[in-house]
N, C-alpha and C positions, 0 to 999 in steps of 0.2 A: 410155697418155697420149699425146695428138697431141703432136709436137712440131715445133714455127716453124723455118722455112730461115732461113737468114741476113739474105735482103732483108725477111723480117719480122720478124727482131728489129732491124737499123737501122731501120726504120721505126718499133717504137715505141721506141726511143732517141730517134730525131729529134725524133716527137711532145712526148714528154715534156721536150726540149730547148726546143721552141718553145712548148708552155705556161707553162714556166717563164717563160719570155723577156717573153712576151704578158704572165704575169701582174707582174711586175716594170716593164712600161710601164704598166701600169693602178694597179697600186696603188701604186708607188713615185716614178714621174717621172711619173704625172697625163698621160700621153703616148698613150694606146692608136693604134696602128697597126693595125688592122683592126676588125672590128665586131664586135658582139658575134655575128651569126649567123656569122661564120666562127670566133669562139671555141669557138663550138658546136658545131662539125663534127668540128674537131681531138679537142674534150673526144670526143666519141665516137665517135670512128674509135678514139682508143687506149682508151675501153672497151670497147670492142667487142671490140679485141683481145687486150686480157687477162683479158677473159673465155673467149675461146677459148684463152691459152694464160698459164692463171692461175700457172703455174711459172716466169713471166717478171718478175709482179708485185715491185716492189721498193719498201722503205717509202720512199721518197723522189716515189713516183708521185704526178703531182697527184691520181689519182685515187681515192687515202689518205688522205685530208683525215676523211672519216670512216670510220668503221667497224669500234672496236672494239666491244666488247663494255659492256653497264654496269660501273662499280667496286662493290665492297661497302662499299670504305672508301677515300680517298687516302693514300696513300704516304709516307714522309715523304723533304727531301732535305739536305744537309750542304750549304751553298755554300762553294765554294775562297774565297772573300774574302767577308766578312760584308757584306752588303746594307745599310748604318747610314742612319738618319733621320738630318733639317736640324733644326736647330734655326729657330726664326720667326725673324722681323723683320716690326716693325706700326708701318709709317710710318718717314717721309724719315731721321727723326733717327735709327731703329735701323739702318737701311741703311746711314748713312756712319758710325754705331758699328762696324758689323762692318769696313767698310776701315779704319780707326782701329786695331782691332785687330791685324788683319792685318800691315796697317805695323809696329806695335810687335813685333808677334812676330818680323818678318823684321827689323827694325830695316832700315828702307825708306822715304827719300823718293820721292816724285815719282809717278806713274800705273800703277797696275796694271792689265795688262789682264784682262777678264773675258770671260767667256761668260754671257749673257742666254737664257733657254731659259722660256718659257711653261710655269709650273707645272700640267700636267694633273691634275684632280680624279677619280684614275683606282686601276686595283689594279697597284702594282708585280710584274712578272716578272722572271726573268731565265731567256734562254733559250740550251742550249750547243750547239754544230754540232763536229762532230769529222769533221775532213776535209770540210766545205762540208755536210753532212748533219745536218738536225736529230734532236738524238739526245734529250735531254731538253729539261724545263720544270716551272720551281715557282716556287711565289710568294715573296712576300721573310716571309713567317712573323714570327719573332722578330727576325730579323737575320742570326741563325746559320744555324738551319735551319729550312724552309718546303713547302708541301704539292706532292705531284709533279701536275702538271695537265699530263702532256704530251699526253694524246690529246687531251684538248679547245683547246690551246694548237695542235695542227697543223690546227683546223678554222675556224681565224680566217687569211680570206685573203689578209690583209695579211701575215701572219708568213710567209719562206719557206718551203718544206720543205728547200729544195736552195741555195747561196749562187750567186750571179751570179758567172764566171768573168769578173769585170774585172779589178783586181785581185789578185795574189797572192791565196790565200784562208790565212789560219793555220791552222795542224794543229787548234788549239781555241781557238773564243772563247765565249767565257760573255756574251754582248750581254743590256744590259739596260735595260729600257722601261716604257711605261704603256697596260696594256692597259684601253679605256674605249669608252663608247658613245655615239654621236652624237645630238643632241635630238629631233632626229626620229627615230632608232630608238626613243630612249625611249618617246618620246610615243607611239608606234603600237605598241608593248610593252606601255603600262598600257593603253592603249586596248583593246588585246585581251585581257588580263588581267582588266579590269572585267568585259567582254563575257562570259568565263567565269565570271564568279562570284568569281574569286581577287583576293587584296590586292593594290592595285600597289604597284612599289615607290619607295620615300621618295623618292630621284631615281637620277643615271645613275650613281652611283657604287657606292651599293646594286643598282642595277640589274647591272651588268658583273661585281662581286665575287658575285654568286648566281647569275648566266648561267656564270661560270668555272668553278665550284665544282660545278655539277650533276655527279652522280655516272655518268651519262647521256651520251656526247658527243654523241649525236643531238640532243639537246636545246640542246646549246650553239651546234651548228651551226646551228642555225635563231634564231640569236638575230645580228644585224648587227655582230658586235665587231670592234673597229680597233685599231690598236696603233702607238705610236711609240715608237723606241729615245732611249736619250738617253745612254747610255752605256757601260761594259764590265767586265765583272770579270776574271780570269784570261785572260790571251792568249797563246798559242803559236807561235811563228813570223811574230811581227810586233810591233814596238814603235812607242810614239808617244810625241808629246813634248809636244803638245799637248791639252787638251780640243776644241777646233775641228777639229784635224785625227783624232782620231776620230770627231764628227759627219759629216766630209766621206766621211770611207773608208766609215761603216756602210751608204748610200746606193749606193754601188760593189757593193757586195757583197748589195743586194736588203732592205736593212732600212729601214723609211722613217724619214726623222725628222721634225721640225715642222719647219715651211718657217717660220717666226716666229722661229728661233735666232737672234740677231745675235752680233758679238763687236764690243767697246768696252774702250777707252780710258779708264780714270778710272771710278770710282761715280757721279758725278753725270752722265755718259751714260747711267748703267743706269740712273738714275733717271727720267730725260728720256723713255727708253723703255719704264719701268712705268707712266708717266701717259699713256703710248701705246695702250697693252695695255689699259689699264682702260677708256680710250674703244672701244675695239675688243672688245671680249671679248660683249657683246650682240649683235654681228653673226657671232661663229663661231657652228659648229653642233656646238660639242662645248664642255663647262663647263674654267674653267682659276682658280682661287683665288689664284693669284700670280704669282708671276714665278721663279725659282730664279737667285740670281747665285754660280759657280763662279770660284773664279780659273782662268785659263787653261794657263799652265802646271804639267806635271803635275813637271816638279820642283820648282816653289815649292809645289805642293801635297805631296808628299813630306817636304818641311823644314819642313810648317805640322803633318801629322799629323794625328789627330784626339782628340777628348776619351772619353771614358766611349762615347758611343754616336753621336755625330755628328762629321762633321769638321770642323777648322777653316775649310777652304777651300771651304766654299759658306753658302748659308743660302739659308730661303724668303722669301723675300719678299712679306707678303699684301694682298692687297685686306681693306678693310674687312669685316665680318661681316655679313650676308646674310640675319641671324638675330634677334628680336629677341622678347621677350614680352611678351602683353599678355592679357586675360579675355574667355573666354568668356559672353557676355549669356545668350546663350540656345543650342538644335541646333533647326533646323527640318528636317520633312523633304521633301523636292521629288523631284516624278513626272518621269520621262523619259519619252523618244520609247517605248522598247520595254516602260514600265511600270514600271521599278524603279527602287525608291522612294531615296533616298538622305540619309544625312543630313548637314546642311550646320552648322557651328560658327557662329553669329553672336557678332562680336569688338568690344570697344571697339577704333576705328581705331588702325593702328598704322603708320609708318611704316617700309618694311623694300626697301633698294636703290633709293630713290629714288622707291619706289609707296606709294600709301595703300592699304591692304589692313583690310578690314572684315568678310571672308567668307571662307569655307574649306570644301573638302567634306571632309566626314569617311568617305565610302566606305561604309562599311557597318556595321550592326550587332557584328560579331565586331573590328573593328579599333578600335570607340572599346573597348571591353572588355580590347584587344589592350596597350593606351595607357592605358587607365584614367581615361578624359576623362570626366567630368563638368560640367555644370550651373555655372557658376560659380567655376572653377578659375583659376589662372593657369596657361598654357600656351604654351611657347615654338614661337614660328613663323616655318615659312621661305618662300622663295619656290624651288618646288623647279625646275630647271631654267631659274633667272632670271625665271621666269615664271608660274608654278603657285602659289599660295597652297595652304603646307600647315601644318598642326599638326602637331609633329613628336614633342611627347611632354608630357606633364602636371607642374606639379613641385606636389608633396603637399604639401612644405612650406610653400607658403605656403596650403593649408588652414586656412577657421576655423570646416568644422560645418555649412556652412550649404549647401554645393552639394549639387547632385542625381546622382542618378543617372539617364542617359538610358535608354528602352526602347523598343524599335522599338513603333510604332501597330500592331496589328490587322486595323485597316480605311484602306485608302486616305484620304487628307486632301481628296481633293479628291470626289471620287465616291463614298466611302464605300463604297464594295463593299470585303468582306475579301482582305486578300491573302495571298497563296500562296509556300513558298517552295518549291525543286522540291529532289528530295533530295542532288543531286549541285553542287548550288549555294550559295554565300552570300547568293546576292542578296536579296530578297523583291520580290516583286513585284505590281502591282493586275492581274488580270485579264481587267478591264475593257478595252476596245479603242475603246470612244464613250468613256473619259473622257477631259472635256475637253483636262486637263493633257497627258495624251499627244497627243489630236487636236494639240493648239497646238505642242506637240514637231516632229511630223510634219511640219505644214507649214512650220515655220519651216525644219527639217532640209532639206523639198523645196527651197522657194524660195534657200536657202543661196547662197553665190557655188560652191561645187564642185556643185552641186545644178545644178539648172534656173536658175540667177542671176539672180534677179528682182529686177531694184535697183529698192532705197525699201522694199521688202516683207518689215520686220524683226520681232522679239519681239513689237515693241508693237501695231502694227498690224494683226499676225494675233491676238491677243488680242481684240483688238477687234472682229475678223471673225467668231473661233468663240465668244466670249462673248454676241455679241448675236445668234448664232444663224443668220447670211447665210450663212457656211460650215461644215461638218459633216467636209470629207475634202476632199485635195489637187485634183481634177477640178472641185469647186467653184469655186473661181479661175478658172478658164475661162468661167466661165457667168456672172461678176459684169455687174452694169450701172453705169451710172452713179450712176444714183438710189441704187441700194444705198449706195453707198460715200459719197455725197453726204448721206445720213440719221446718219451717224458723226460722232462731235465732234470736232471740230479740221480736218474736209474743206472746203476751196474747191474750186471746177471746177477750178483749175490742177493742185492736188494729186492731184487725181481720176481728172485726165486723164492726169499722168501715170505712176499704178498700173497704168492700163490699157492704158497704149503700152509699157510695163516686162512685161506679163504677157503682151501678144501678140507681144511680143519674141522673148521667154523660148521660145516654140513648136518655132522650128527650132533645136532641139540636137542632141547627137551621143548614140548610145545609150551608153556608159559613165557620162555625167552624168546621162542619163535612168536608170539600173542604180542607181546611187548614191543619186540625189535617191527613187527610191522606198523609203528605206531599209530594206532587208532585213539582218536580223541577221546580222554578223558579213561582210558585201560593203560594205567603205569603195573608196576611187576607184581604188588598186591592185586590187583582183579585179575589182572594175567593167569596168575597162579588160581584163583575162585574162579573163573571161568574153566580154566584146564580139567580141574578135579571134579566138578560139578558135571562136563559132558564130555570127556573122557576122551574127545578126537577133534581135530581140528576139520575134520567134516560134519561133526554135529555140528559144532558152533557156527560153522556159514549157513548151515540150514536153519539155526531158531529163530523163531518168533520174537516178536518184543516180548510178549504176554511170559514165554519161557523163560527169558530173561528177570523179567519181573517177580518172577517167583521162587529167585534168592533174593535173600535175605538182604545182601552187600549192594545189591545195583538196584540202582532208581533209574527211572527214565530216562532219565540225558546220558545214562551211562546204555540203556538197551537201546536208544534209539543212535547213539553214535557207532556201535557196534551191527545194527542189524542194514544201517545204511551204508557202511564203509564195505563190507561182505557184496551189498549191491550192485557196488559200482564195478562196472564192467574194466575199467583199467586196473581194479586190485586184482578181481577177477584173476586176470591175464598175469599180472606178477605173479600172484600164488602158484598160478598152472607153473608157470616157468619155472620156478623155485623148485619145486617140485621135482619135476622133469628133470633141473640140473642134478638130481639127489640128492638135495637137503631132507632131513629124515626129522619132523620133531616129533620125539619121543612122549607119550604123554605122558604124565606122572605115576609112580609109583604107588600100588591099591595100599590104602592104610595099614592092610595085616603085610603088609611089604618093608613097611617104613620104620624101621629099630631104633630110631635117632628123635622119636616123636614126642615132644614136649623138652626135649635135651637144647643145652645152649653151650655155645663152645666161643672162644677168644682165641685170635690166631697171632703172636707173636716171636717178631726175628723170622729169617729166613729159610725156608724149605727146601730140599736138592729133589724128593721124587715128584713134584708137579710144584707149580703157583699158586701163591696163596689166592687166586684168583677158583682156579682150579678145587683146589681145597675147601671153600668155601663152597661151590656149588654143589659137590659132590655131599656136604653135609646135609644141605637144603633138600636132596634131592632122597634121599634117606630121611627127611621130616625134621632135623632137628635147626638149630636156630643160630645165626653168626651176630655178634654182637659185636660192638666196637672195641667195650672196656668191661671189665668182670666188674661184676658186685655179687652179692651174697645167692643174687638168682641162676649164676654161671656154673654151670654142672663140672664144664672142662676148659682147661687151657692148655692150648697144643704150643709148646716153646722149642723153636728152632733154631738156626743161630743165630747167635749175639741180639738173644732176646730184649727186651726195652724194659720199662719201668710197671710193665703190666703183669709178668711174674712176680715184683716183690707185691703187688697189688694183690694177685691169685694165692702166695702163701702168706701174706696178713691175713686175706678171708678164711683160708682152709681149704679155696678149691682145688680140685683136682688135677694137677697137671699129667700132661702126655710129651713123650717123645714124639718127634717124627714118627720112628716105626712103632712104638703103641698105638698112636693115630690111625696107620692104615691096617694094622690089627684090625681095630675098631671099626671099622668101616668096612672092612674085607678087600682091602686093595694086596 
């Protein structure tokens, strides 16, 4: 066995000091101090070297995040202090019931203070560090005792391995939190779920509790989970007196919490603050169902105790329900871009979070089966992810005999050609590649805003284009006249004219959008973009190999073998040639020592006059830097144009930076 001199084990000491550190500014204080391609150097330099001197390796390495082996089964774990549920509270009057309470029990006038904490719609853990080192992890279970998930619990990179030497660290704490998933990991989780064939799941909370649980930690690591701490169980070598000043210390010590905690004066602050949160809660990018109000000190919680299974001294605090039932009319089923066919619930309209909701996918064949949904049933529905209309389950009993039972078609609805389903798949699928239904797919897919962004050139329109036979395939659109489009009901010259300044717009894009817009299965706008940068022209990429493909990092098989077979087929072929020819120009990407926006993130709100924020947005991407929906602490810039929204007082609570319109194209060199 080789073994390391001294200056090379301080060196990966150091290492493994400084990714900690790195990782603790990026996940915790939203701060990163270097970029990511110097993250990347560090990460392997010290793999590198403890592959060469693997007797060095220590479970606290970052570079142990993954790597054991599958389980057979989960473990189970005893917690030192019972993990207990809240009891609700639904609405203003049960809120100041529970300080009513409180009061009487301590026999207490005048203001209690509280802690406000954003109830996460997530899976409780609690995880324990003996001596600053993560030694275990399990869920909260029963109460009592609950399943061991530590390997998959060190592969989520918001949790540390190692605690931040701020300070003091206790001999042992038991920190415990909400491990959950962000909307957009969801969303790009079912997305790719559908993509394979498999059921998505209901939302992010079934999503994060089945991503935990995988018995696989390989599998969990590849799934985006985030974690905030909210509190503590068993502590050693450190007391507090407060619930706030535990929020403050877990933060010291590398554990992150919600940046949303407040601490208040009185119930009717808390309240002031839950009508805050509820206007606010469609702008995070992670689901929250209430509020949780704690009294604050932990000796008045000591004197309050708790009952049978919750304690006296907090409760939930919930938003309205999100949920609501109404009947199934009928399931129709609808062709996608790639063919498969899906069935959709048609609902007498229901009212659910402030949306009219009349329509629902049902996913597939095996999941209305899964569900038991029939024809005519009442069945309760939600909106999954604040946004997603879904049927979440059938209730039998109000069956009277008369509904049906659904059965997937045979043959295609729209083309009639029979469809196919492949054996490792759920999906079913037509075929067909001229049928309509998909043709219409296609190009609505192309022209999209992440597409080739053809504004005005939406569902209807291209309906209209490939029903009455003008267009056949995306390269079509290039070749349109005026006359054509002028022969269509509902066209004036105005309108005419401007589809066709909208199309020769659309020309000079950048190959990532051009990569995307030609929708190849299972390449949405992240590989798009890893594809682009990796072979630099969109004539490499029809020339690679699988094996080429395979030797990034980001694509697996199903993703190199979708791409090297789509590139094959002679009628993409032929589109591309066309494309081309009309002069569409995709641009590749910008070389790194190009890109001055690189690691930056920027928020765009209120209205822009020198281009769209459509515009605005790519032009930042396209310069390296990053567009986010809503600031937090990790948001470098917020660009405020007119009659800015509520995400400027959000940017100057944080500190960040805002820009005018024209500082913006300053910044950018427009």
């Amino acid at each position: 066995m080789v073994r390391a001199d001294k200056v090379t084990e301080e060196r990966i000491k150091k290492l493994r000091e400084e990714i900690h550190y790195h990782n603790y500014r990026y996940y915790i204080l939203d701060s990163p101090v270097i970029s990511d391609a110097e993250y990347d150097r560090l990460m392997r330099e010290l793999i590198e070297l403890e592959e060469k001197y693997p007797y060095l390796i220590t479970s606290d390495s970052p570079t142990q995040r993954v790597g054991a082996a599958p389980l057979e089964k989960f473990g189970t774990v005893r917690h030192t202090l019972p993990m207990l549920s809240l009891e609700n509270a639904f609405g203003e009057a049960e809120a100041r019931d529970f300080d009513q309470r409180i009061k009487r029990f301590l026999r207490m006038d005048g203001l209690i203070d509280y802690v406000a904490e954003p109830k996460m719609d997530g899976l409780a853990i609690e995880i324990v560090y003996e001596d600053g080192v993560l030694g275990a992890a399990s869920t909260r279970g029963d109460g009592v005792t609950g399943e061991d998930v530590t390997q998959n619990v060190r592969t989520i990179k918001s949790i540390p391995l190692r605690l931040q030497r701020g300070e003091s660290i206790p001999r042992r704490l038991e920190a415990r939190g909400e491990v959950f998933l962000s909307l957009k990991a969801f969303k790009e989780l079912n997305q790719q779920r559908i993509r394979d064939g498999e059921p998505p799941f209901a939302n992010p909370r079934n999503a994060a509790a089945g991503s935990l649980r995988q018995l696989d930690p390989k599998v969990t690591a590849g799934r985006p989970l985030d974690f905030f701490g909210y509190g503590v169980g068993m502590v050693e070598g450190r007391s507090f007196t407060s619930q706030w000043e535990i929020l403050t210390a877990l933060p010291q010590w590398g554990i992150k919490v919600n940046s949303l905690i407040r601490c208040y004066k009185g119930i009717e602050a808390c309240i002031d603050y839950f009508r805050e949160l509820e206007g606010r809660r469609r702008d995070l990018d992670y689901e929250i169902d209430g509020m949780v109000i704690k009294v604050d000190s932990l000796a008045l919680q000591d004197r309050l105790g708790v009952k049978a299974r919750s304690p006296r001294w907090a409760v939930a605090y919930k938003f309205p329900a999100n949920q609501s039932s109404t009947r199934i009319l009928d399931i129709q089923v609808q062709v996608g871009r790639t063919g498969t066919l899906t069935p959709v619930a048609i609902m007498e309209p229901v009212n659910i979070g402030g949306a009219e909701v009349s329509r629902a996918t049902l996913h597939n064949q095996d999941e209305i089966a899964r569900k038991d949904i029939r024809i005519g049933d009442t069945v309760l529905v939600q909106r999954a992810g604040e946004v997603i209309p879904e049927v979440v389950k059938s209730i039998p009993e109000e069956r009277t005999g008369k509904e049906k039972e659904f059965v997937m078609t045979e043959r295609c609805p729209v083309c009639g050609a029979r469809v196919v389903q492949l054996p490792d798949e759920v999906a079913v699928r037509c075929p067909n590649t001229s049928c309509p239904a998909q043709v219409r797919e296609s190009i609505t897919h192309f022209a999209s805003k992440g597409g080739m962004d053809i504004e005005g050139l939406g569902e209807k329109i291209v309906a209209q284009l490939v029903d009455s036979g003008i267009i056949k395939d995306e390269a079509d659109l290039y070749y349109l006249t005026q006359e054509q489009i002028l022969a269509l009901e509902r066209f004036a010259a105005r309108s005419t004219e401007n589809i066709l300044v909208a199309i020769d717009k659309s020309k000079q894009t950048s190959l990532p959008r051009f990569l995307y817009a030609l929708g190849i299965r299972y390449v949405g706008e992240k590989t798009a973009q890893i594809l682009a940068e990796k072979f630099g022209s969109l004539e490499a990429i029809e020339k690679a190999f699988m094996e080429q493909l395979m030797e990034i990092d980001e694509i697996g098989p199903q993703v190199a073998a979708s791409v090297t077979t789509f590139f094959a087929e002679k009628k993409n072929q032929d589109v591309i040639r066309r494309l081309l020819a009309a002069g569409v120009i995709p641009t590749p990407p910008i070389s790194l020592g190009l890109r001055p926006l690189a690691g930056h993130s920027f928020v765009f709100t209120g209205g822009l006059e020198s281009f769209s924020r459509d515009e605005a947005k790519n032009k930042v991407k396209e310069l390296g830097g990053i567009v986010s929906s809503s600031a937090s602490r990790k948001t470098n810039y917020v660009v405020a144009g007119k009659d800015p929204g509520s995400k400027l007082a959000r940017a100057r609570e944080l500190g960040v930076t805002i820009l005018t319109e024209e500082e913006f194209k300053r910044l950018i060199g427009a």
